[in-house]
C-alpha positions as CSV (number, residue, x, y, z in Angstrom):
1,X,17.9,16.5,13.8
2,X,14.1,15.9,12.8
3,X,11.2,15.2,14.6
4,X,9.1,12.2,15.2
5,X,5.3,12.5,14.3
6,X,2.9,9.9,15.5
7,X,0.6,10.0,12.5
8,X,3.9,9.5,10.3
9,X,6.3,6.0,10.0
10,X,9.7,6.1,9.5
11,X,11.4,6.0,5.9
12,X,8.5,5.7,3.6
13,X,6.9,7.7,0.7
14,X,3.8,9.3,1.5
15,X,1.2,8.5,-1.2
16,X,-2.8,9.1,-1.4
17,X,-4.7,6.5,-2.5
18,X,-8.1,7.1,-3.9
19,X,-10.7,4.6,-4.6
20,X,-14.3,4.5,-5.5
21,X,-16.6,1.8,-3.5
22,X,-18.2,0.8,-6.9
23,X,-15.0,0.0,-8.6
24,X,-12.2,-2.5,-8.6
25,X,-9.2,-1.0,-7.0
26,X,-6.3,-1.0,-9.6
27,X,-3.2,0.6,-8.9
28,X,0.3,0.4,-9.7
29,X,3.3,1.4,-8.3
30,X,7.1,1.1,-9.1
31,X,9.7,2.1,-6.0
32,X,13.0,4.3,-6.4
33,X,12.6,4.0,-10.5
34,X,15.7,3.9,-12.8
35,X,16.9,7.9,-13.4
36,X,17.9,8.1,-16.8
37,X,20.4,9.7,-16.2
38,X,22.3,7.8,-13.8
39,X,23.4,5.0,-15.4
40,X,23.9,2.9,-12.3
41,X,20.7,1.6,-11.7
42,X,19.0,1.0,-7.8
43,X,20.5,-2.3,-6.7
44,X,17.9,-3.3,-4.7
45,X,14.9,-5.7,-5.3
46,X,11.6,-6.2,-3.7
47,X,10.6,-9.3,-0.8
48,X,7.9,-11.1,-1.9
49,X,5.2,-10.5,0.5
50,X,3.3,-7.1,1.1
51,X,0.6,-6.3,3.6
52,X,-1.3,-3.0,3.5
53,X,-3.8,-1.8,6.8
54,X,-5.7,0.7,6.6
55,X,-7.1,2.5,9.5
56,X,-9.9,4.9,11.0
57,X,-6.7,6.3,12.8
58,X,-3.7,5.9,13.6
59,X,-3.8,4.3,16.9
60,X,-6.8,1.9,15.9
61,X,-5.8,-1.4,17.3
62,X,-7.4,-3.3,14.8
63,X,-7.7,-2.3,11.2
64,X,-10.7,-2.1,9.1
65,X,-9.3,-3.7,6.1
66,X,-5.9,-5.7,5.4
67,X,-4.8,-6.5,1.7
68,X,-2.1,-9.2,1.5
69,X,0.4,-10.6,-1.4
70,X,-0.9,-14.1,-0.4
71,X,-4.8,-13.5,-1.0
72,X,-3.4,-12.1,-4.5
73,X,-4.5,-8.3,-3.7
74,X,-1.2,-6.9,-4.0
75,X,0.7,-8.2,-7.0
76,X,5.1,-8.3,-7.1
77,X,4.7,-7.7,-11.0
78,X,8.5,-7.4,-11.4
79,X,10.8,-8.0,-7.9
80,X,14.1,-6.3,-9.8
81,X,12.6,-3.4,-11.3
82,X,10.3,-3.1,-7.8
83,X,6.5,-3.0,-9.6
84,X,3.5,-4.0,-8.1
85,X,0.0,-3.3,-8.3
86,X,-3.2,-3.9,-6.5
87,X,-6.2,-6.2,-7.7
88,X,-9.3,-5.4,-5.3
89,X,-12.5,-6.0,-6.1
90,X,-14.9,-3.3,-4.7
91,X,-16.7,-6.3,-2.6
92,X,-13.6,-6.4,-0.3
93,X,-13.2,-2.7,0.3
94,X,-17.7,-2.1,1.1
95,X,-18.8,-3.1,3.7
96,X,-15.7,-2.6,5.9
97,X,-15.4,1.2,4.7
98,X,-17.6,3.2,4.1
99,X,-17.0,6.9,1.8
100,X,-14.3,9.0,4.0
101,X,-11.1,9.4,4.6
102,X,-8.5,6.6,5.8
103,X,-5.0,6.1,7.1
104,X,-2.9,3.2,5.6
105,X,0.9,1.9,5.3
106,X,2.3,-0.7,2.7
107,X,4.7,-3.5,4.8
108,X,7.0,-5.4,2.3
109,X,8.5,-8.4,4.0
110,X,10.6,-11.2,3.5
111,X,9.7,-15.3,4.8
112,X,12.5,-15.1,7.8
113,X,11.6,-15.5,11.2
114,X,11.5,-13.2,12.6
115,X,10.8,-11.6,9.1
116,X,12.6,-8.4,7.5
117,X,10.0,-5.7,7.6
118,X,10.2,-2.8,5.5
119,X,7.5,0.3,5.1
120,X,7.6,1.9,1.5
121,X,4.3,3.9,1.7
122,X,1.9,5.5,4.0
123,X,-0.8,8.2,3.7
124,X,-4.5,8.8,3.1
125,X,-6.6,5.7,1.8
126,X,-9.9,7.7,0.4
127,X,-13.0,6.2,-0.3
128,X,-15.8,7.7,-2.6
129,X,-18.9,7.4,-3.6
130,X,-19.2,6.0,-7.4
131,X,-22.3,7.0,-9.5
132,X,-22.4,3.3,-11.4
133,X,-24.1,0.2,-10.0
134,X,-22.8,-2.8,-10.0
């Protein structure tokens, strides 16, 4: 049997994202990838709404920043193959962080009510300092 860590959800990959607060933050990300050399493929596709929090910690009750799938930050780029990326300019990110370190997890959902919630990555969200101006 495991254990249960606060700091930790369930059934999702850890990842850390890095980001400078002088640039646009562009990332992509494909879940469970096709293995070469398995030639049945994953036969699961993506929801088409995600919702990423980040957090000072934890336990925050409120979070410092939320990107959505409907304000176009978080891009389904192919729902069968399970890419997306992100598209946030650094004017979203500054002011509500500042350089430092960040917790965050990535919600996909569906539109059912209640909806189907699903958590496919958690971890550090670090912010830097960037040496060009804008």
């Amino acid at each position: 049997m495991g254990y249960y860590r606060r700091d930790q959800p369930p059934s999702s990959a850890r990842v850390k994202i890095v980001t400078a607060k002088n640039a646009t933050f562009q990332e992509a990300y494909q879940f469970d990838p096709p293995d070469a050399d398995d030639p049945t493929p994953p036969a699961w596709s993506l929801m088409p709404n995600f919702r990423l929090d980040v957090k000072a910690y934890f336990e925050q009750a409120v979070a410092l920043l939320s990107l959505t799938s409907a304000a176009g930050q978080i891009v389904v780029d192919d729902p069968v193959n399970r890419l997306i990326h992100f598209n946030v300019p650094e004017t979203s990110i500054v002011p509500p962080l500042v350089p430092g370190v960040y917790v965050y997890d990535l919600i996909n959902f569906d539109n059912s009510v209640p909806p189907i919630r699903i958590p496919l990555m958690h971890g550090e969200f670090i912010v830097t300092d960037g040496v060009t101006g804008g």
